[in-house]
C-alpha positions as CSV (number, residue, x, y, z in Angstrom):
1,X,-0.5,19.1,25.8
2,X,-2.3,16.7,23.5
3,X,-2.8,12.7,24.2
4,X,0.0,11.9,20.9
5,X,2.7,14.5,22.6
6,X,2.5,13.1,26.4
7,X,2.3,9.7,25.3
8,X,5.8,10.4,23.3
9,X,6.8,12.2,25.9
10,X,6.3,9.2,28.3
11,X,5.5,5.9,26.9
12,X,8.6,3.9,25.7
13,X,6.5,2.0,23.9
14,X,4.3,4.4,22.2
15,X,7.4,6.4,21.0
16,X,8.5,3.5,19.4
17,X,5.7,2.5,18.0
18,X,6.2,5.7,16.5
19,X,9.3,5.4,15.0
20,X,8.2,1.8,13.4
21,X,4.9,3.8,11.8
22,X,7.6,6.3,10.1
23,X,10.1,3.9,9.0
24,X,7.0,1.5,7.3
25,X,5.6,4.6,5.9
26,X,9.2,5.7,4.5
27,X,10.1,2.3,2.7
28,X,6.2,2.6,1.3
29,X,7.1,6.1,0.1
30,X,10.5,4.6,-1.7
31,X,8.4,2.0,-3.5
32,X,5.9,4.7,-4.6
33,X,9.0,6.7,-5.7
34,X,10.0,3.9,-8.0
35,X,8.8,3.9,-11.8
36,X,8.3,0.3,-12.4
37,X,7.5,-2.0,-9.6
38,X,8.5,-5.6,-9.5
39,X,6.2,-8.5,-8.3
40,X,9.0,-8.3,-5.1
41,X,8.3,-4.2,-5.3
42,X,4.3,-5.1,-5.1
43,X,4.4,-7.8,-2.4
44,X,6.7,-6.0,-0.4
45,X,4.7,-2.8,-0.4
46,X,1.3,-4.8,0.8
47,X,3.8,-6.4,3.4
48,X,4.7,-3.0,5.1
49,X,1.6,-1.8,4.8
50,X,0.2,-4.9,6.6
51,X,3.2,-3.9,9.4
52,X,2.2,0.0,9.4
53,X,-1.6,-0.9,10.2
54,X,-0.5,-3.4,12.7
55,X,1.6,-0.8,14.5
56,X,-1.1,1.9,13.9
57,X,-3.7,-0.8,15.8
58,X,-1.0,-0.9,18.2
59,X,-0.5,2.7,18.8
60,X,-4.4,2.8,19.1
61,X,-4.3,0.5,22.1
62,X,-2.3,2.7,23.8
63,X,-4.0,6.2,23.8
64,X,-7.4,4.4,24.7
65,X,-5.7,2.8,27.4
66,X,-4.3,5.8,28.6
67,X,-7.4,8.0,28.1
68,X,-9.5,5.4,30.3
69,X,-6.6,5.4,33.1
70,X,-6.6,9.2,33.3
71,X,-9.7,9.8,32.2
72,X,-8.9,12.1,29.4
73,X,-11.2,13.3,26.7
């Protein structure tokens, strides 16, 4: 099983960090989706993308964390 599906499997926190990543990455996707972006449109999109890479960093944390406690490749 790889590192992503036992951590979702296991790790409250990890699944949702998940869910956080998808939801940032769907509102980013609904601004793309638009054909004229307002200055709100623009400063909202590099606000959700500052939450998305947060998360991501977040998310990162984790699976080293877990590969150095069980010493997984």
């Amino acid at each position: 099983m790889a590192l992503r599906d036992q951590l979702l499997a296991s790790h409250d926190q990890f699944r949702r960090l998940v869910e956080e990543h998808t939801h940032y990455a769907s509102q980013i996707d609904a601004i793309h989706g638009k054909h004229y972006l307002s200055e709100e449109d623009k400063l909202e999109e590099v606000r959700l993308k500052k939450l998305k890479l947060r998360v991501k960093d977040q998310m990162e944390m984790i699976e080293r964390s877990f590969r150095t406690q069980h010493h997984v490749a």
